[in-house]
C-alpha positions as CSV (number, residue, x, y, z in Angstrom):
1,X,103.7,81.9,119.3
2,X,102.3,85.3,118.3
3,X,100.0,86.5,115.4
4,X,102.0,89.0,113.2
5,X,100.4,91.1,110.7
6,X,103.1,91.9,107.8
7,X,102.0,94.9,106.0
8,X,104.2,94.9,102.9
9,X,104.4,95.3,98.9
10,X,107.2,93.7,97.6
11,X,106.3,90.5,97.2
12,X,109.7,88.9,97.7
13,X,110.3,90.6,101.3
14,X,106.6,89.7,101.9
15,X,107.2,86.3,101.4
16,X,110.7,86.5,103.4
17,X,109.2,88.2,106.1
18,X,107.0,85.3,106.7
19,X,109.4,82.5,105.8
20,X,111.2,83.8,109.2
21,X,108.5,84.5,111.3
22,X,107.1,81.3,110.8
23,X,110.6,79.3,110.8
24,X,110.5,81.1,114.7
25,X,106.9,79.6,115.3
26,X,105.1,82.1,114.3
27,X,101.2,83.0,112.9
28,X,101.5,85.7,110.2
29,X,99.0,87.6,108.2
30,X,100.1,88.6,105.4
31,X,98.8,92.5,103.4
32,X,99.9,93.9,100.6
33,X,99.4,97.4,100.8
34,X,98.3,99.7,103.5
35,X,94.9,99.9,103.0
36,X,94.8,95.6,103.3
37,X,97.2,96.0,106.1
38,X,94.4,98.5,108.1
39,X,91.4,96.0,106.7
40,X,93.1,92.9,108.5
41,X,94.1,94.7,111.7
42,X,90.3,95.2,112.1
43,X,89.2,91.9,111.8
44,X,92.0,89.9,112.9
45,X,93.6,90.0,116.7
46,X,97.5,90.5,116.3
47,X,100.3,90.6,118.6
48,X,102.5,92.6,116.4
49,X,102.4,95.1,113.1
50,X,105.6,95.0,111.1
51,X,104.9,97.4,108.2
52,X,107.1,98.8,105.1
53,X,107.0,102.5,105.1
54,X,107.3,103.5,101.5
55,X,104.0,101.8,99.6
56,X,101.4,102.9,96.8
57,X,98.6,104.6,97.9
58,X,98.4,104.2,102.2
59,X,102.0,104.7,103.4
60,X,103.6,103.3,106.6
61,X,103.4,106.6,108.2
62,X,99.5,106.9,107.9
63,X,99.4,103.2,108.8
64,X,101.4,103.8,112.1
65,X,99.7,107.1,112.8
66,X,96.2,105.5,112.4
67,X,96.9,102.0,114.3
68,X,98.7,104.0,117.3
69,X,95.3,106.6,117.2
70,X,92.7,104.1,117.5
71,X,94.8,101.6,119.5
72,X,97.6,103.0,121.1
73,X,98.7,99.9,122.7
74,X,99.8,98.0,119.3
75,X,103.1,96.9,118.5
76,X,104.7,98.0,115.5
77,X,107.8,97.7,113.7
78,X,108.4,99.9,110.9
79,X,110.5,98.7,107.8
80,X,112.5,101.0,104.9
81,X,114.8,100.6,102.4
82,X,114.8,104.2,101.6
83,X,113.4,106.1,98.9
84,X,114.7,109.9,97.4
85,X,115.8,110.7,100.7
86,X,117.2,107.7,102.4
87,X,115.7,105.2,104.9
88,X,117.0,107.2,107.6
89,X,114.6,110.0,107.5
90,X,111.6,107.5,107.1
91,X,112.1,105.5,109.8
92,X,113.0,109.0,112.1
93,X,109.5,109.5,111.3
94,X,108.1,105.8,111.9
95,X,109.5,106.9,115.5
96,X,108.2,110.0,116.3
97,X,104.7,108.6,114.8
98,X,104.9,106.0,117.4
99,X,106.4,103.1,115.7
100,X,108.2,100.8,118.9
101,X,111.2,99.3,116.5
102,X,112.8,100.3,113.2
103,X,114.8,98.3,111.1
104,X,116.4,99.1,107.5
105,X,116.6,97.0,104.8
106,X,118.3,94.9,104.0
107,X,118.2,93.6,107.6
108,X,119.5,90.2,108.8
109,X,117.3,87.8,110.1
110,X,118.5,87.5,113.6
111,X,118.0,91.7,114.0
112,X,114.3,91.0,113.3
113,X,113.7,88.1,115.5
114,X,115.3,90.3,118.3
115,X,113.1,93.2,117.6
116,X,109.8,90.9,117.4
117,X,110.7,88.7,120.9
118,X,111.8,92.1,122.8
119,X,108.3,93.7,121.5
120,X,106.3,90.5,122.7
């Protein structure tokens, strides 16, 4: 069992998200925008980050750039759906910011549980 931190602002894929972690045994900390997301990885110890990319306010990006800065060890999986110029593009940047696994929505559940069990 891992601690996941889910940094994400639809509610509804929030919820999902932790409806199949924690179906696969896992803890999960939910945030609901970046700026949450950043407060809990600072006071809670987590295995993995999975984190949306387009948000109000702190974006994925700055998330994954500031979290791979200051502890360049974390895990991270970076999330899109897409946006004015596709998820593509976003989640080409995730990479090259440091994010470890990208995953576009919508994504089917087994995809994610790969990408979280090959990261832990």
């Amino acid at each position: 069992m891992a601690r996941i931190l889910v940094i994400e602002d639809d509610a509804l894929m929030r919820e999902m998200l932790q409806e199949m972690l924690e179906a696969a045994r896992h803890e999960v900390i939910l945030a609901r925008c970046g700026r949450d997301g950043l407060e809990c990885y600072r006071r809670e110890a987590v295995h993995l980050v999975i984190t949306d990319i387009l948000m109000p306010g702190v974006e994925g990006i700055q998330i994954i750039m500031e979290l791979k800065r200051d502890h360049p060890e974390v895990r991270i999986i970076a999330i899109s759906g897409g946006g004015a110029v596709g998820p593509d593009t976003y989640l080409a940047m995730a990479r090259e910011m440091g994010a470890d696994r990208t995953l576009t929505k919508p994504f089917p559940m087994a995809q994610l549980l790969q990408a979280v069990n090959d990261l832990l």
